[in-house]
N, C-alpha and C positions, 0 to 999 in steps of 0.2 A: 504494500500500500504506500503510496505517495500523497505526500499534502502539499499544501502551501498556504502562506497568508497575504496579503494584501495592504497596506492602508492607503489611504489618500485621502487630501484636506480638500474640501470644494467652499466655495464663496457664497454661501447659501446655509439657512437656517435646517434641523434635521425636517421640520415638518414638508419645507419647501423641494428639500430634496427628493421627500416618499408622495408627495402630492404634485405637484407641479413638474416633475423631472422624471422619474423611475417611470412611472406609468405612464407618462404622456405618447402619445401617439407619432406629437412630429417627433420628438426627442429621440424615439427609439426608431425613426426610420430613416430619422440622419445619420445616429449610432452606427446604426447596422449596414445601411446600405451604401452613406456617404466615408463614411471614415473608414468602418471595418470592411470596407467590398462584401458582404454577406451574397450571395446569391441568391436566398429569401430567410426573411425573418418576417412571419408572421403569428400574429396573438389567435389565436384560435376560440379561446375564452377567457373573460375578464370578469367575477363577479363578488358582491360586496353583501358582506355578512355580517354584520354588527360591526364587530375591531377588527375584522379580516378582508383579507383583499386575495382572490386565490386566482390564477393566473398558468395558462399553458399556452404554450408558444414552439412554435416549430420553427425549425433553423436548419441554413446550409451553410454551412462557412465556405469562403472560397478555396480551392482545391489547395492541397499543400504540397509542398516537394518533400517525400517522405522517400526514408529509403527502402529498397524492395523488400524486404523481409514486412514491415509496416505495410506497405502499399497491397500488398497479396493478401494481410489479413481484412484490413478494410478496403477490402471489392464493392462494400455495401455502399462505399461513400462515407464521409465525413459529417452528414447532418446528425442533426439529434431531436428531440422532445422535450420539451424543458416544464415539471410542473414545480407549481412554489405556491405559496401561500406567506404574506405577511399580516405580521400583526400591527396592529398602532400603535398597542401599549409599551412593547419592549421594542419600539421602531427596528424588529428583524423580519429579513426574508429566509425561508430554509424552500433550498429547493432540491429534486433530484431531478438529474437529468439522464436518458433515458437516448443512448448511438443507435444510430442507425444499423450502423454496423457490432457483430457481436456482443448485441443488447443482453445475453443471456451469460455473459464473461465479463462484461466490463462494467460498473457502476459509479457516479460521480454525484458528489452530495458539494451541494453549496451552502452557505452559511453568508448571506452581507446582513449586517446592522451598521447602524451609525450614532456616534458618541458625539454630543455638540462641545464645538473649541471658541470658545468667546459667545459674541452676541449671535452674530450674524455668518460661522461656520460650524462646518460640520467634519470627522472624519467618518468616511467609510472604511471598515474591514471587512476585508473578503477572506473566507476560511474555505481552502476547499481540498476533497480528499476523492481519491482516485485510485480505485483497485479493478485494476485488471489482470484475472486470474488464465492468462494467455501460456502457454504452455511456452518457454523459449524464449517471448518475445513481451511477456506480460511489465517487464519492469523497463524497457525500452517505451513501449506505450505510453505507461505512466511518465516518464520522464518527459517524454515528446508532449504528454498533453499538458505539465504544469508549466512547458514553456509556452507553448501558445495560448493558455489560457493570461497565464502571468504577463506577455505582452499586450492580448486584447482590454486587460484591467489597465493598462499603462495609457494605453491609447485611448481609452475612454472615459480615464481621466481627465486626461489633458481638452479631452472633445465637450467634458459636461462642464466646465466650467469658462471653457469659450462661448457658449450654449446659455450658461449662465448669465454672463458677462452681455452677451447678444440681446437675450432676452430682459435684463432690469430686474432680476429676479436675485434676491436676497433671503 
């Protein structure tokens, strides 16, 4: 099993972030389609439950340059399922995500919350854990997915708070 963590400070209050930003529509099609090249990021369902917000989303990332051992296990492609559920109270998302390819070997659990830094920021940490039980090649995976994951939190940092900044939103 492979993990990693995250953090990142954005210009914006915690509630702004989980209201205004996470779940926004244009936000996550700029995210995805403009910055990260996704080749589709779509919400499939979005619905609101008292203090929850529960949320599934299918995703293609764009194709990677993996080396062949990688590339022969995922034949299936690189998309995934993403379901999450956050809460208000403890401003966190826990989500599992759910490959395209060997959904039945590989499993990845996310964890973002956000801790507020002054008035008007906020950090996010991302927690995320990745076991793929691949016979050979299981801990190659893992490593390949906490760099690509761990760049696309880099870049979408840098994105949400241009986004921020764009938008007058604090």
């Amino acid at each position: 099993m492979a993990s990693f963590r995250v953090e990142h400070v954005f210009g914006c209050s915690q509630k702004t972030f989980w209201e205004q930003v996470f779940f926004d529509a244009e936000y996550n099609r700029r995210l995805f389609y403009d910055e990260l090249h996704f080749v589709e990021w779509t919400e499939l369902e979005q619905t609101h439950e008292n203090d929850r917000v529960r949320r599934v989303a299918r995703a293609l990332p764009p194709p990677p340059d993996l080396p062949g051992p990688l590339k022969a296990a995922l034949a299936g492609g690189v998309g995934y399922e993403e379901r999450g559920v956050y809460e208000r109270a403890t401003n966190r998302y826990d989500a599992r995500v759910k490959p395209n390819s060997l959904s039945d070997r590989v499993s990845v659990e996310l964890e973002f919350h956000t801790e507020p830094v002054g008035d008007d920021k906020c950090k996010r940490i991302v927690i995320g854990r990745i076991n793929a039980r691949v016979m050979l090649i299981g801990g190659l995976l893992e490593q390949r997915m906490v760099t690509d994951l761990t760049r696309s939190y880099e870049q979408s940092a840098s994105f949400t708070n241009r986004f921020l900044a764009e938008k007058g939103l604090k």
